[in-house]
N, C-alpha and C positions, 0 to 999 in steps of 0.2 A: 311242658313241651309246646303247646299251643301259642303258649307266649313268646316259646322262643321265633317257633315259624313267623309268627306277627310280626316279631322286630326285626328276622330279617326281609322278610318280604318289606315293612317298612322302610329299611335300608336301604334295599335294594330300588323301592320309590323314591325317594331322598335325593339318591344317587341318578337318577334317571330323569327327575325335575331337574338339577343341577346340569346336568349336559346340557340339558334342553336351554336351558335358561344363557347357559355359555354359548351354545350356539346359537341363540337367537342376538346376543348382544355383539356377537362377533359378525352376522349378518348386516348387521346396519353400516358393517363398513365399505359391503358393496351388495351391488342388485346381483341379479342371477344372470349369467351372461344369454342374450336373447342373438339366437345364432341366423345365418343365412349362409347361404352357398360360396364357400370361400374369406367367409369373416364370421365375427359378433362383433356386440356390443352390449357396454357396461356401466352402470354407474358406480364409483365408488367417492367415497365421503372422507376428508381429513378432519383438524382440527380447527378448536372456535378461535376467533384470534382479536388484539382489544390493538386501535391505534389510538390516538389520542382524542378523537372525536366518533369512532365508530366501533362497534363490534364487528367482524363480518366471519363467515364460515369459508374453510376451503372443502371443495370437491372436485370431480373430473369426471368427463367424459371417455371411455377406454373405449377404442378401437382395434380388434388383434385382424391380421388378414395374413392371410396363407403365402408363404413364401413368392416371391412377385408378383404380389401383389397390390395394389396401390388404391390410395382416397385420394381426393384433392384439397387443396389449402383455400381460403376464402377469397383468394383471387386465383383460378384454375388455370392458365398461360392461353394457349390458343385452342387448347378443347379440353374438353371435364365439366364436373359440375362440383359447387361447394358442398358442403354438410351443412343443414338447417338445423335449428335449435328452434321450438314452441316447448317455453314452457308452460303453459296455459292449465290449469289443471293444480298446481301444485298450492301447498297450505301453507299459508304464515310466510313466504315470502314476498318481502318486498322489492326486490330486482337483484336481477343475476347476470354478470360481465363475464363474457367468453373472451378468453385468452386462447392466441393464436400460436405454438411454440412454430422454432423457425423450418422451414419445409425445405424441399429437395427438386432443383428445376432439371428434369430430364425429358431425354427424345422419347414423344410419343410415338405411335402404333401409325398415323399419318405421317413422319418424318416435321412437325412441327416439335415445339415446346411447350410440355405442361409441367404443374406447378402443386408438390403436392406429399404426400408419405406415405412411407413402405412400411408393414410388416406390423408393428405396434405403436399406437400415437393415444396421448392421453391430452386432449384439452380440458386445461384448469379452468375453474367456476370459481369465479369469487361471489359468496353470496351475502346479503343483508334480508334479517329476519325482520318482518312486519311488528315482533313480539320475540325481543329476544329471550325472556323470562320463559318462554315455550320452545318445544319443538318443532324442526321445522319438515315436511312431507315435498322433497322434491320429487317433481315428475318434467319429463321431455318425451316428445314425439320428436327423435331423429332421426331425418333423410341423408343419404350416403350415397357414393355409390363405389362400389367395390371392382376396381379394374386391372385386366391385364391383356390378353390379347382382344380381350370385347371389356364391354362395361355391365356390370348388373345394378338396377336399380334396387336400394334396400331402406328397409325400414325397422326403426325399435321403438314402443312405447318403455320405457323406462321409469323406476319410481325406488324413491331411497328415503325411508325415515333417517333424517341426518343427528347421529347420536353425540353432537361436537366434542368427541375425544379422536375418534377415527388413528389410532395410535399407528396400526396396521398397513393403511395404506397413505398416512401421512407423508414418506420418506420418497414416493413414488412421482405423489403432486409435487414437492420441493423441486426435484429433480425436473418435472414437466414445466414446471415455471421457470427454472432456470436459464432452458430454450427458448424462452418468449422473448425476441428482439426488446433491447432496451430502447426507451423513447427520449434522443437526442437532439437537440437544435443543432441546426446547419453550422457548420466551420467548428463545431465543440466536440471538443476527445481527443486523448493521448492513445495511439494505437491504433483502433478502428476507426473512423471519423469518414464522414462526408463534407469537405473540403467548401466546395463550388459545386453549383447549380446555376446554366447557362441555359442557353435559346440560340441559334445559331443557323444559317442558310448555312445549306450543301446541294448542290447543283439542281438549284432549283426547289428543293425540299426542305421543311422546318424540323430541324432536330432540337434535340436536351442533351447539352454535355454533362458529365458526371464526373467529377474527379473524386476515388475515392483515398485513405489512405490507409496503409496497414503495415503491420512488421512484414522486415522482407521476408521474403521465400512462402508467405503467409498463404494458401489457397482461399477462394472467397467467390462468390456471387453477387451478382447484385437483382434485387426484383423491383417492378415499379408499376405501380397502382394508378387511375385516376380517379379524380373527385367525388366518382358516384359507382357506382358495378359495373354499369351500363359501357361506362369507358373499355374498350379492347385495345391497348396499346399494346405492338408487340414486343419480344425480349431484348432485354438489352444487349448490345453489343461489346466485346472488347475492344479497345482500338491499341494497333502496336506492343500485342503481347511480349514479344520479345525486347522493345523500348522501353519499356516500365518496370518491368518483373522486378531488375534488377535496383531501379531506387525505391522499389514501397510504394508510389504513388499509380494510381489504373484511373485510364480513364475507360469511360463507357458511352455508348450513344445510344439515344433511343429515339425516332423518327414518330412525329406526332401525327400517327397514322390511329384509323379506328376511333374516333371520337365518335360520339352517340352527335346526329342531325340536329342540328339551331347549337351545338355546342363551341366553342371557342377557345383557345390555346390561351390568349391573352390573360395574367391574372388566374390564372388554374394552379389550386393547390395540388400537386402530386407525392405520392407518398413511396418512400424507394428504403426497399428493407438490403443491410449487407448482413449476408450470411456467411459465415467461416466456421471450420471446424470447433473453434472454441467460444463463441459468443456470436453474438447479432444482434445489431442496431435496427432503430426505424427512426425515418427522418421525415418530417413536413415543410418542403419546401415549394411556395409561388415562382411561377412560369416567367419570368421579367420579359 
């Protein structure tokens, strides 16, 4: 009888190593969510992946925020602030590329435009390990800041052993990538495309014409960056909504105002993302 209690309480420890051990292996798919007033944030980890010269890992950055709620995109429109990434701290990594999936430009709390996501937003991490034969220890200290009718400044130390299977939350990152503006040359693409990029006076003022192109009836945005953060250019403009709708072709202006002091229009690369319900481009195109 003695023996029998042994084997089961033995079982019963078997059994109880065995969860543990499942749950610990199903943790590495993401960190623990590190919460703040009105959000968290999360790390979770995909799979390893082999291109023809490189290994690299997928992961992500999760952000959840309470129903109107909003973060800002890495260029924030006329008020906000972006989300930083240090990842300083972390093991066996040799560098990590934050992907931007495509954002939402709406009326701020000031009657401008800001530039930015509501509700749940994952930016993918494509990472390369120092030692791919090892595991890799991500860590980030992320700055955020969580807004709706005010703004809260927030923070997460974050940290994920990346176990590169991440089977879990693989289908999550695919889908987070898939919003990430494709990276196109100017006048290239069936469909979405950015046509022409011009430079033109209007009474008195130096504007950027934009022609963009799209299926009809298509809804769409357009956003635009300058060469450095520091640039504040304001939103683009539509021009003759009801003149274009109906051929597919938009044009847009954007008035080369808010440059950072000793800067110059001349020869400035600007970077103009279209965003549509179904895909998004990014273009690099020089100021002629």
């Amino acid at each position: 009888m003695p023996h029998a209690a042994l084997s089961r309480a033995t079982i019963a420890t078997l059994a109880f190593i065995g969860v543990s051990d499942l749950r610990a292996e199903q943790a590495q798919d993401a960190s623990a969510w590190k919460t703040v007033l009105h959000g968290a944030a999360r790390l979770i980890a995909g799979a390893a992946h082999e291109s023809t010269d490189n290994v690299w890992l997928r992961a992500g950055i999760e952000i959840r925020l309470d129903p109107g709620w909003h973060t800002y995109w890495r260029y924030p429109g006329d008020s906000g602030v972006p989300p930083t990434f240090d990842f300083g701290g972390s093991e066996n990594v040799k560098s990590v590329t934050v992907l931007w999936p495509a954002p939402k430009r709406f009326v701020d709390s000031a009657g401008g435009h800001s530039i930015g996501y509501f509700g749940d937003v994952v930016f993918p991490l494509r990472i390369t390990a120092s030692d791919k034969a090892k595991p890799s220890l991500l860590h980030v200290k992320l700055g955020y800041a969580v807004c709706g009718k005010f703004c809260l400044p927030a923070e997460a130390n974050l940290e994920l052993t990346l176990s590169n299977k991440g089977d879990a939350e693989e289908p999550a990152l695919v889908a987070a990538e898939a919003r990430v503006p494709r990276r196109v040359r100017l006048g290239v693409g069936v469909g979405l495309a950015i046509r022409s990029v011009h430079r033109e006076a209007s009474e008195g003022r130096q504007r950027v014409v934009v022609e963009v192109a799209t299926p009809e009836g298509t809804p769409l945005d357009l956003l635009v960056e300058g060469p450095t953060p520091d640039w504040a250019l304001p939103s683009p403009e539509l021009m003759d909504p009801a003149a274009t709708s109906a051929s597919g072709m938009r044009r847009f202006t954007v008035d080369l105002d808010g440059m950072p002091p000793g800067a110059h229009a001349d020869g400035a690369t600007l970077t103009f993302t279209v965003v549509s319900p179904d895909e998004a481009i990014e273009v690099s195109a020089d100021i002629d």
